[in-house]
N, CA and C atoms as a LAMMPS dump frame, in Angstrom:
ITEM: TIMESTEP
0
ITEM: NUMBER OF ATOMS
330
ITEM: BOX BOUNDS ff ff ff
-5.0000000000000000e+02 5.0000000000000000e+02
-5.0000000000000000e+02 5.0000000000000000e+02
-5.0000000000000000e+02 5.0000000000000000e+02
ITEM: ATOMS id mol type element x y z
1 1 1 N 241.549 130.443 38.898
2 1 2 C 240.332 131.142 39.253
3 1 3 C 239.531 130.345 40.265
4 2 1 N 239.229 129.068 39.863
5 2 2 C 238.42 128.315 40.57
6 2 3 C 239.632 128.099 41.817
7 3 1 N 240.631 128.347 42.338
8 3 2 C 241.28 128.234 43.093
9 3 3 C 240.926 129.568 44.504
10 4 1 N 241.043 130.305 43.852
11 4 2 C 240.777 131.526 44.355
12 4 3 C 239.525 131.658 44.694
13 5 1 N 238.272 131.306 44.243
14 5 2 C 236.947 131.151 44.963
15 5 3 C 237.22 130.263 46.156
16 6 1 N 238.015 129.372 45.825
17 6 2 C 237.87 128.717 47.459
18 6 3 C 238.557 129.402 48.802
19 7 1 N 239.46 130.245 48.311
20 7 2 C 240.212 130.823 49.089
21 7 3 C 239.26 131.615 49.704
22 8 1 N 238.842 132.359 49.277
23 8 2 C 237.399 133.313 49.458
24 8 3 C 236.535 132.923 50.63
25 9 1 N 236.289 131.214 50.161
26 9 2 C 235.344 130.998 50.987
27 9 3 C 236.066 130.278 52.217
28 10 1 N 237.189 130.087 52.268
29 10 2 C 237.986 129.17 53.279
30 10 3 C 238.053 130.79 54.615
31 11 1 N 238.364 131.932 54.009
32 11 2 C 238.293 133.304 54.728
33 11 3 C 237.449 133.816 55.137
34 12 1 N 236.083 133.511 54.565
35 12 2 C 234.64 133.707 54.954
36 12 3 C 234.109 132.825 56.341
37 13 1 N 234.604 131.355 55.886
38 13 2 C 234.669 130.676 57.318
39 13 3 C 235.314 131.07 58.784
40 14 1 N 236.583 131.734 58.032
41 14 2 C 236.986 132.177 59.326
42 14 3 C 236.65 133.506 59.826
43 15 1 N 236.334 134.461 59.003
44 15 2 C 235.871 136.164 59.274
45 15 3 C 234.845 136.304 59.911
46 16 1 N 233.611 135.556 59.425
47 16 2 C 232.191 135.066 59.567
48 16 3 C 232.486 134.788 61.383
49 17 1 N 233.042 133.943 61.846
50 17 2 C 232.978 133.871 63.223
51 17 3 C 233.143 134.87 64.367
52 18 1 N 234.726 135.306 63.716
53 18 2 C 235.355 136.826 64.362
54 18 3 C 234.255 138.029 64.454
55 19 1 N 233.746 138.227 63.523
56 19 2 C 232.914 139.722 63.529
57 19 3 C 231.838 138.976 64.105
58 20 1 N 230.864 137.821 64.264
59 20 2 C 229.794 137.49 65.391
60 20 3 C 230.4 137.984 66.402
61 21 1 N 231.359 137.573 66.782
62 21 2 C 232.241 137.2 68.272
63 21 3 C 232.598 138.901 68.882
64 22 1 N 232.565 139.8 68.024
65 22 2 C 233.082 141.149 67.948
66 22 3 C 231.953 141.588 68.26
67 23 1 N 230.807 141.368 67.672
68 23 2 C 229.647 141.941 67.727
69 23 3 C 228.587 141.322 69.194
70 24 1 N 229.35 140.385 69.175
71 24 2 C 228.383 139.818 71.051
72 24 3 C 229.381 140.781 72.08
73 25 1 N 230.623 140.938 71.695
74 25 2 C 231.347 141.861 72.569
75 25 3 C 230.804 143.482 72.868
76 26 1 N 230.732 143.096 71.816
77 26 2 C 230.186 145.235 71.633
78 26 3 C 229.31 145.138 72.814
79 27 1 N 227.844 144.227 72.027
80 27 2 C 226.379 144.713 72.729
81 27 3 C 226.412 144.51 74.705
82 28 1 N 227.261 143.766 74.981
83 28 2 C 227.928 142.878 75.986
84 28 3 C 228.875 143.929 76.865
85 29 1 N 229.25 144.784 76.426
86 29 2 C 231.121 146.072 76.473
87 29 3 C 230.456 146.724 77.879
88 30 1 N 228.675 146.864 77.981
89 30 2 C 228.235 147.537 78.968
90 30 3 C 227.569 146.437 79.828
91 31 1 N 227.547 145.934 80.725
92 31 2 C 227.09 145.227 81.704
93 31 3 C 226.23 146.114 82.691
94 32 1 N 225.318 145.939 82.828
95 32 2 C 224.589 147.017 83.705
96 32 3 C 225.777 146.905 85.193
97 33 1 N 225.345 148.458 86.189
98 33 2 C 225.998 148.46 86.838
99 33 3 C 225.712 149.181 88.122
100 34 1 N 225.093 148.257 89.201
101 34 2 C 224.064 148.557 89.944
102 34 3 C 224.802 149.537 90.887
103 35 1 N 225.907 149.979 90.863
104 35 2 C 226.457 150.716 92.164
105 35 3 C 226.794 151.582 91.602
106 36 1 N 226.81 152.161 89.812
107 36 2 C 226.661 153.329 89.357
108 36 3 C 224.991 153.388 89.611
109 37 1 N 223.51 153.038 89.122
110 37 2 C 222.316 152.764 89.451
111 37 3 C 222.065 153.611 90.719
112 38 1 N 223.159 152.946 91.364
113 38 2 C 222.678 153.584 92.925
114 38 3 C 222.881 155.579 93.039
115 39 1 N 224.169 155.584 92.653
116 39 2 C 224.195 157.115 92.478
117 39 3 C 223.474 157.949 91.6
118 40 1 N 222.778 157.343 90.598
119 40 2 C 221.89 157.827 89.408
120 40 3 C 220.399 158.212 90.424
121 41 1 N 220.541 156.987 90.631
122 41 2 C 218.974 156.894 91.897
123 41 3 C 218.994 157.618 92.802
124 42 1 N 220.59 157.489 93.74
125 42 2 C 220.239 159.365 94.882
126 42 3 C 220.021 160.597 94.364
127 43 1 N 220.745 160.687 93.501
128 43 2 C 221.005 162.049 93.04
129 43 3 C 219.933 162.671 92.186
130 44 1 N 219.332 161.567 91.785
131 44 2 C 217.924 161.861 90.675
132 44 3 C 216.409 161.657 91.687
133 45 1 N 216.471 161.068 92.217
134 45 2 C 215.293 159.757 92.421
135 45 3 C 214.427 160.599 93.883
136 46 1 N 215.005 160.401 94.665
137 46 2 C 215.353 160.423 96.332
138 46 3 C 214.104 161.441 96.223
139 47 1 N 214.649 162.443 96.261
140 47 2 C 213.502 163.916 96.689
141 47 3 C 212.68 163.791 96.269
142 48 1 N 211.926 163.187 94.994
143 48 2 C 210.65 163.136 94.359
144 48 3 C 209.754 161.843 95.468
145 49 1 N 210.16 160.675 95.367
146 49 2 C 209.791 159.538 96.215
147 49 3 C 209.657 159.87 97.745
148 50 1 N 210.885 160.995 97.578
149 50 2 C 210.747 161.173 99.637
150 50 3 C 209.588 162.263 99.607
151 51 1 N 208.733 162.591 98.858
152 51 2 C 208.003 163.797 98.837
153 51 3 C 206.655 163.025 98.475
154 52 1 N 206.712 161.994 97.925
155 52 2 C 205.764 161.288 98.066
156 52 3 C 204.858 160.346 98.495
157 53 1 N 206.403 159.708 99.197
158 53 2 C 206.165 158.472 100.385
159 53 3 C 206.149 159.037 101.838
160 54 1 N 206.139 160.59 102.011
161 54 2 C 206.041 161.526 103.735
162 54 3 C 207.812 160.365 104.004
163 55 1 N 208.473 161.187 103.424
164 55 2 C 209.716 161.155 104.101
165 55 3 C 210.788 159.983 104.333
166 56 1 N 210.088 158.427 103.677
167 56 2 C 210.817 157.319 103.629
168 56 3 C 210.899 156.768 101.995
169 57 1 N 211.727 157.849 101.491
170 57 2 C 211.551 157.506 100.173
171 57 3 C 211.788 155.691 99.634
172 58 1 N 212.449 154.916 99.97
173 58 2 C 212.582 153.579 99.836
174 58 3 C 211.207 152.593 99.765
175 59 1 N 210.252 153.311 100.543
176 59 2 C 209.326 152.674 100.804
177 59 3 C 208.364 152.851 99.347
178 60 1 N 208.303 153.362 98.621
179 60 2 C 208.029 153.402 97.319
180 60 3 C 208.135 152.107 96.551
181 61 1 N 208.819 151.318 96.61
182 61 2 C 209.367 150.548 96.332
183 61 3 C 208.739 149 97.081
184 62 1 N 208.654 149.22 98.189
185 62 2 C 208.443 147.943 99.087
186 62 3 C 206.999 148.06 99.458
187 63 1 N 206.459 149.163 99.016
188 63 2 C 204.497 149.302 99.479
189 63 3 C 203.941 147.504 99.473
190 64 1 N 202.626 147.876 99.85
191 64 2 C 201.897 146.462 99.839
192 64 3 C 201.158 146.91 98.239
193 65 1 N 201.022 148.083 97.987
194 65 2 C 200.08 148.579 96.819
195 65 3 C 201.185 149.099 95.601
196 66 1 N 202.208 148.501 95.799
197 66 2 C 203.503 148.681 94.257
198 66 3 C 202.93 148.402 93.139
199 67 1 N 203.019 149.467 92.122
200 67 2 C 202.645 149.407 90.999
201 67 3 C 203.526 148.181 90.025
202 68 1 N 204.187 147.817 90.047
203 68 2 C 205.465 147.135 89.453
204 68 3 C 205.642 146.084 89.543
205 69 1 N 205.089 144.992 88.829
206 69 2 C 204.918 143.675 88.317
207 69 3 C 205.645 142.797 88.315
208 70 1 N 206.492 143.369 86.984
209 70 2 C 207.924 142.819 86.302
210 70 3 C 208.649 143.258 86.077
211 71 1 N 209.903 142.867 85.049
212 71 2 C 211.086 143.484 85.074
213 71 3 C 210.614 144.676 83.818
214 72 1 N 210.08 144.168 82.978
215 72 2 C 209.464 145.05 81.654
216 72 3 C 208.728 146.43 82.374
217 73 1 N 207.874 146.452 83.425
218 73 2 C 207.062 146.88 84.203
219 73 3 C 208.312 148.311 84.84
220 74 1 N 209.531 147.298 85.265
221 74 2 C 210.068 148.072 86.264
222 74 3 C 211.265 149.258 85.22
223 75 1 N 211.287 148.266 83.913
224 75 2 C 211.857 149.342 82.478
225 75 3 C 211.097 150.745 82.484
226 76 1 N 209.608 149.98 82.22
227 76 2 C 209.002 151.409 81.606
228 76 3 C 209.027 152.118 82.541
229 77 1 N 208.901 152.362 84.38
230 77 2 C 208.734 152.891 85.272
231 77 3 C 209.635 154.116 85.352
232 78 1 N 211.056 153.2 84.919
233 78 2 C 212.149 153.64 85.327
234 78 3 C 212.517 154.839 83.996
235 79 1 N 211.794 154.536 82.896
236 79 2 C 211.73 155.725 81.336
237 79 3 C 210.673 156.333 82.129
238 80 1 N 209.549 156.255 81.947
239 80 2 C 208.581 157.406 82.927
240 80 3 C 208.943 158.193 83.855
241 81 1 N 209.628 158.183 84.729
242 81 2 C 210.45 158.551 85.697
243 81 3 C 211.193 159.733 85.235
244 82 1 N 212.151 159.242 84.89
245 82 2 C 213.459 160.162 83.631
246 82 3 C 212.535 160.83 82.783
247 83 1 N 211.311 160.366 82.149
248 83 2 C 210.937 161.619 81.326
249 83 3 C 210.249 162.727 82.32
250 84 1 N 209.581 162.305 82.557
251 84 2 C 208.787 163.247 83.861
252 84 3 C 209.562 164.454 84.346
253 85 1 N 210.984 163.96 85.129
254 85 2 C 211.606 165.327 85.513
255 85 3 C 213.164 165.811 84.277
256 86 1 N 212.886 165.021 83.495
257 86 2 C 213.694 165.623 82.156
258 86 3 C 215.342 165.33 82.465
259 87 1 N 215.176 164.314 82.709
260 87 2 C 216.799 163.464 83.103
261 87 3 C 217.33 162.901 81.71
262 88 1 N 218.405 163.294 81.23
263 88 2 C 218.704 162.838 79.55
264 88 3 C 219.631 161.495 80.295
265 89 1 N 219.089 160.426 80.652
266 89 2 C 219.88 159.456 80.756
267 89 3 C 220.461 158.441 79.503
268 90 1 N 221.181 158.143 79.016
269 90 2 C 221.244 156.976 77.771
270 90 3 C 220.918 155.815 78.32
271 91 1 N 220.173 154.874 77.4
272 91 2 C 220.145 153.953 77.81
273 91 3 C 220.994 152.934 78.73
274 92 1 N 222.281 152.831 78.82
275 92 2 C 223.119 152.208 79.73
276 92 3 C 223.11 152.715 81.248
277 93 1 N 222.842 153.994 81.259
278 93 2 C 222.359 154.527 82.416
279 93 3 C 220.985 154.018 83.223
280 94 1 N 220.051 153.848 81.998
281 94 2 C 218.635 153.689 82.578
282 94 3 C 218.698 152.278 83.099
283 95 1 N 219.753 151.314 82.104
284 95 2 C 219.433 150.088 82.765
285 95 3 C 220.077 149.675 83.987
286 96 1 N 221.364 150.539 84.471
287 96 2 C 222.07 150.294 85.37
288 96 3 C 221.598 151.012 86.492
289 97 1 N 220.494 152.011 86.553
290 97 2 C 218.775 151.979 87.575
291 97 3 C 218.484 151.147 87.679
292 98 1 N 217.707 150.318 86.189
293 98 2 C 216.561 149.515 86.563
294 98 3 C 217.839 148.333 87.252
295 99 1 N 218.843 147.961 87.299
296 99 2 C 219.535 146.759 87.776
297 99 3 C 219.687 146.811 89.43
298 100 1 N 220.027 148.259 89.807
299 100 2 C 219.579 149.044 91.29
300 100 3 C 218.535 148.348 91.833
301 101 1 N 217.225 149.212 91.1
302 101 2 C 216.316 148.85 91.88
303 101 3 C 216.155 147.144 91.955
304 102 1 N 216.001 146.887 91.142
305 102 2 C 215.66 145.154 90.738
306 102 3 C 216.387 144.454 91.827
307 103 1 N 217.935 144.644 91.985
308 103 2 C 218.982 143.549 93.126
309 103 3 C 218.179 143.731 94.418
310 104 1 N 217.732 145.302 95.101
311 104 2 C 217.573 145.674 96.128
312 104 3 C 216.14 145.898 96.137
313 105 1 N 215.348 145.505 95.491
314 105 2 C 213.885 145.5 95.855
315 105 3 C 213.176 145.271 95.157
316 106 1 N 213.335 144.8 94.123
317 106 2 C 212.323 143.405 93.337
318 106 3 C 212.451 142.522 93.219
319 107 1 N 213.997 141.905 93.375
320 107 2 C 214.166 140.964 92.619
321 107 3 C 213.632 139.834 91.531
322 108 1 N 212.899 140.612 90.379
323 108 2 C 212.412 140.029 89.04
324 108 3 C 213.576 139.185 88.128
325 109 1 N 213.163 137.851 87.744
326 109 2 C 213.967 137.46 86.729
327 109 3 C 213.362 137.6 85.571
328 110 1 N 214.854 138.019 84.815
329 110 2 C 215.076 138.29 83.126
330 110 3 C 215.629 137.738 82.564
């Protein structure tokens, strides 16, 4: 009996590592992905900004009067956005926007 508890725990040592290691993989499986970002951003983005900036939609982005701080700043912008014109993005989507905009015109560190 007392043999077999150790066994237990000699398997716990080793299981215990594997499923961390499984579980940094998972959350990890999506890497944001700024050149999907980019097509999310034409196809969504463009006409609202170009309708607001008189026709250089990019410039939204690069104003002297940018609302957008930080990277947290440039999260919520980027959920405000998507809710506003009713874009069901999942989260892996939204962040592989916010990774878009961020490389090419904020560059904020996170």
């Amino acid at each position: 009996m007392l043999q077999h508890k150790v066994r237990n725990k000699s398997s716990l040592f080793f299981i215990l590592p594997v499923l961390v290691l499984t579980n940094l993989l998972a959350a990890n499986a999506h890497a944001s992905d700024a050149s999907n970002g980019k097509i999310l951003h034409d196809a969504n983005c463009i006409r609202c900004h170009k309708s607001i900036m008189n026709g250089d939609p990019d410039s939204i982005y690069t104003r002297k009067d940018r609302r957008i701080n930080s990277y947290q700043g440039l999260q919520n912008q980027v959920n405000r956005c998507k809710n506003n014109i009713g874009i069901a993005w999942p989260q892996e989507q939204i962040n592989d926007v916010v990774t878009y905009l961020n490389q090419n015109f904020y560059k904020f560190k996170h």
